[in-house]
C-alpha positions as CSV (number, residue, x, y, z in Angstrom):
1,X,43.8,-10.8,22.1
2,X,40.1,-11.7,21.5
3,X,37.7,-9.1,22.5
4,X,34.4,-8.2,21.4
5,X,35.2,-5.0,20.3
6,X,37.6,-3.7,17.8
7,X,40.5,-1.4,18.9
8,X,40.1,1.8,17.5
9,X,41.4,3.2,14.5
10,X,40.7,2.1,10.3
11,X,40.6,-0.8,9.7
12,X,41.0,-2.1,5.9
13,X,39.7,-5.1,4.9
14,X,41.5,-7.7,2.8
15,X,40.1,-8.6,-0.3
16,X,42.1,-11.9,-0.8
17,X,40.7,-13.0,2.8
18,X,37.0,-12.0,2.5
19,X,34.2,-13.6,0.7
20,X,30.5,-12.4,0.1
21,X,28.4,-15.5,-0.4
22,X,24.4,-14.5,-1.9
23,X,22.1,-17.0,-1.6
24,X,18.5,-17.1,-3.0
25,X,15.4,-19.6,-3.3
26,X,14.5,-20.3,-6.8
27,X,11.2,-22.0,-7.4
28,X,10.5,-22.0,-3.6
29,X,12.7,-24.7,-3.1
30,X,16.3,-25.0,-4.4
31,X,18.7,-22.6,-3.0
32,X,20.8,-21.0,-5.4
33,X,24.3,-19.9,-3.9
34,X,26.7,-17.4,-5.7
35,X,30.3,-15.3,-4.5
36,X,31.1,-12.4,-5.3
37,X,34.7,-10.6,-5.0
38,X,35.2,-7.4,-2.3
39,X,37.4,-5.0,-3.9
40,X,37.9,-2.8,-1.4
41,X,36.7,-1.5,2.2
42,X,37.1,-0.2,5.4
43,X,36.1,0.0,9.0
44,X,36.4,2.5,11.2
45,X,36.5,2.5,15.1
46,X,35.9,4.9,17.2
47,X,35.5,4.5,21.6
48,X,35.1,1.1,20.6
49,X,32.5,1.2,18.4
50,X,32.1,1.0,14.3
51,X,31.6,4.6,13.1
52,X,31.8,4.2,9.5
53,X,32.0,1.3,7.3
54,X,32.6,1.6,3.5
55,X,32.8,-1.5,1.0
56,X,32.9,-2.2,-2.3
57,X,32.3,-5.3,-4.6
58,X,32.9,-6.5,-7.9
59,X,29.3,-6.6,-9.3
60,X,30.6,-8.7,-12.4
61,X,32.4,-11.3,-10.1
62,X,28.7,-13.4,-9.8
63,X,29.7,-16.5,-9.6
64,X,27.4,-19.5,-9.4
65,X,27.7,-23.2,-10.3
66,X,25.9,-22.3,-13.7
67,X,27.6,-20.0,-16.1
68,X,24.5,-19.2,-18.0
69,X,23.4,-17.7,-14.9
70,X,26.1,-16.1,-14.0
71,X,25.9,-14.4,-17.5
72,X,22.4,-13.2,-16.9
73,X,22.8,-11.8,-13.1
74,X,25.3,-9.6,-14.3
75,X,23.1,-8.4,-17.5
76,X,21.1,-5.9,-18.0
77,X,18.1,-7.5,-16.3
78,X,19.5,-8.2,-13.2
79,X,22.9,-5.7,-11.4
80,X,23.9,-4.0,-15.1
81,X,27.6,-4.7,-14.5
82,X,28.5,-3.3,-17.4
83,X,27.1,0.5,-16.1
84,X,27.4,-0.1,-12.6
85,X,30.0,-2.1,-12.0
86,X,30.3,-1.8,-8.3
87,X,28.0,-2.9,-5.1
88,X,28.6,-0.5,-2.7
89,X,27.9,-1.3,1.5
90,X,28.0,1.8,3.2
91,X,27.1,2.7,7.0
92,X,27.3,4.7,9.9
93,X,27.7,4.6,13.6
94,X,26.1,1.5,15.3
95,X,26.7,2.8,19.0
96,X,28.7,0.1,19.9
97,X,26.2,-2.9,18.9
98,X,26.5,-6.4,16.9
99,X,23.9,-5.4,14.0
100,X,25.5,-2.4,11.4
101,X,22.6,-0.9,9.8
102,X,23.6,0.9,6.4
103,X,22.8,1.2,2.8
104,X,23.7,-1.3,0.0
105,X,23.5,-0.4,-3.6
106,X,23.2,-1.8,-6.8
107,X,22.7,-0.1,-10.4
108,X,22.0,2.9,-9.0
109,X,19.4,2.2,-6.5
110,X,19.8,2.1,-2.8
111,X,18.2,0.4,0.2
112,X,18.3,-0.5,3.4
113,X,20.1,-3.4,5.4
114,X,21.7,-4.4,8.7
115,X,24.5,-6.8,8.8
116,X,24.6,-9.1,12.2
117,X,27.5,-9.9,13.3
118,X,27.4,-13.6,14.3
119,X,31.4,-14.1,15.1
120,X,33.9,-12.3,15.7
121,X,38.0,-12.8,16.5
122,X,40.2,-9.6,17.3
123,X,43.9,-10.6,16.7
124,X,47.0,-7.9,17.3
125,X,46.6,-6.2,13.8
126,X,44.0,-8.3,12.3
127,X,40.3,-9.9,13.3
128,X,38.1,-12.1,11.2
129,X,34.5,-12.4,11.6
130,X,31.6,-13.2,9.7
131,X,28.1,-10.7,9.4
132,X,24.5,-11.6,7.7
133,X,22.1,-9.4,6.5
134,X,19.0,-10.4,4.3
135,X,17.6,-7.4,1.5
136,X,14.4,-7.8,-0.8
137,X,16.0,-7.1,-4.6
138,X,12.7,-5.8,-5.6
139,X,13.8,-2.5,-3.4
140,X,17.2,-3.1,-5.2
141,X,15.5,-3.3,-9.0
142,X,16.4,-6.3,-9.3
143,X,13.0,-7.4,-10.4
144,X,13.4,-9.1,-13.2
145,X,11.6,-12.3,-12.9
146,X,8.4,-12.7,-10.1
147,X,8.8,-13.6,-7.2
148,X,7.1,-17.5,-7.6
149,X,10.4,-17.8,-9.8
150,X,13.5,-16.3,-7.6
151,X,12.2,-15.2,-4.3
152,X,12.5,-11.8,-3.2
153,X,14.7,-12.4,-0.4
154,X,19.0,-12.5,-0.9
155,X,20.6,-13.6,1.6
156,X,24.0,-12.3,2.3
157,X,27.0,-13.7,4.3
158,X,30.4,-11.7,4.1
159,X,33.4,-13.9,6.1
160,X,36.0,-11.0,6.1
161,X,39.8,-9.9,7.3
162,X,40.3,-6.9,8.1
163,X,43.5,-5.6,9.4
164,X,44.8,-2.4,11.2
């Protein structure tokens, strides 16, 4: 089966399958790529269309080429791991459309953000598929350094199982 809608019911997506890849410009020039580990979610379907999605990552999984970086993205100065150690995606209905607008948030702060869905395959019991979305950290407080240094703009890619 390959549709491009998912059957209804919840959906739950696979940790061990999904990855959520950040990337960022540092310097205006050199993008700086970094995963981070989904410990849980879900997506629900209802008449065909996403009602509710709920996700939630591991916000001391950062993980860059550069340990020293990694160290300081999960400080204090940047997502606070060690109080808030979860990056939560939530949303609501998208009335049947390939962009999921929601919420994310990160050390208490929330904004908003619309994942597109750029592919998608619907199996029996499982589908794969792969959403972008871009979110300023400044609206996130992730404002550590200016924005000459790490731009303002992350952008997110999430390639993800889910299963029914």
């Amino acid at each position: 089966m390959n549709t491009t809608t998912l059957p209804n019911g919840t959906w739950a997506i696979d940790p061990t399958a999904t990855t959520v890849t950040v990337t960022v410009k540092k310097m205006k020039a050199i993008t700086v790529p970094a995963t981070l580990t989904v410990l849980n979610g879900s997506i629900a379907v209802v008449d065909g269309a996403v009602s509710a999605v709920e996700v939630s990552v591991d916000a001391a999984s950062y993980t860059s080429p550069n340990s020293k970086r990694n160290d300081h993205v999960v400080s204090a100065d940047f997502v606070n791991a060690a109080e808030h150690p979860t990056i939560s995606f939530s949303a609501e209905a998208n009335n049947g459309t390939q962009q999921i607008p929601g919420t994310v948030g990160i050390k208490g702060r929330n904004a908003p953000i619309t994942f597109a869905i750029s592919r998608l395959n619907i199996g029996d019991e499982s589908a794969t598929f792969t959403a972008t979305a871009t979110v300023d950290r400044n609206d996130l407080g992730i404002d550590k350094l200016p924005s000459f240094v790490i731009a303002p703009e992350l952008n997110i890619t999430v390639d993800a199982t889910a299963t029914l």
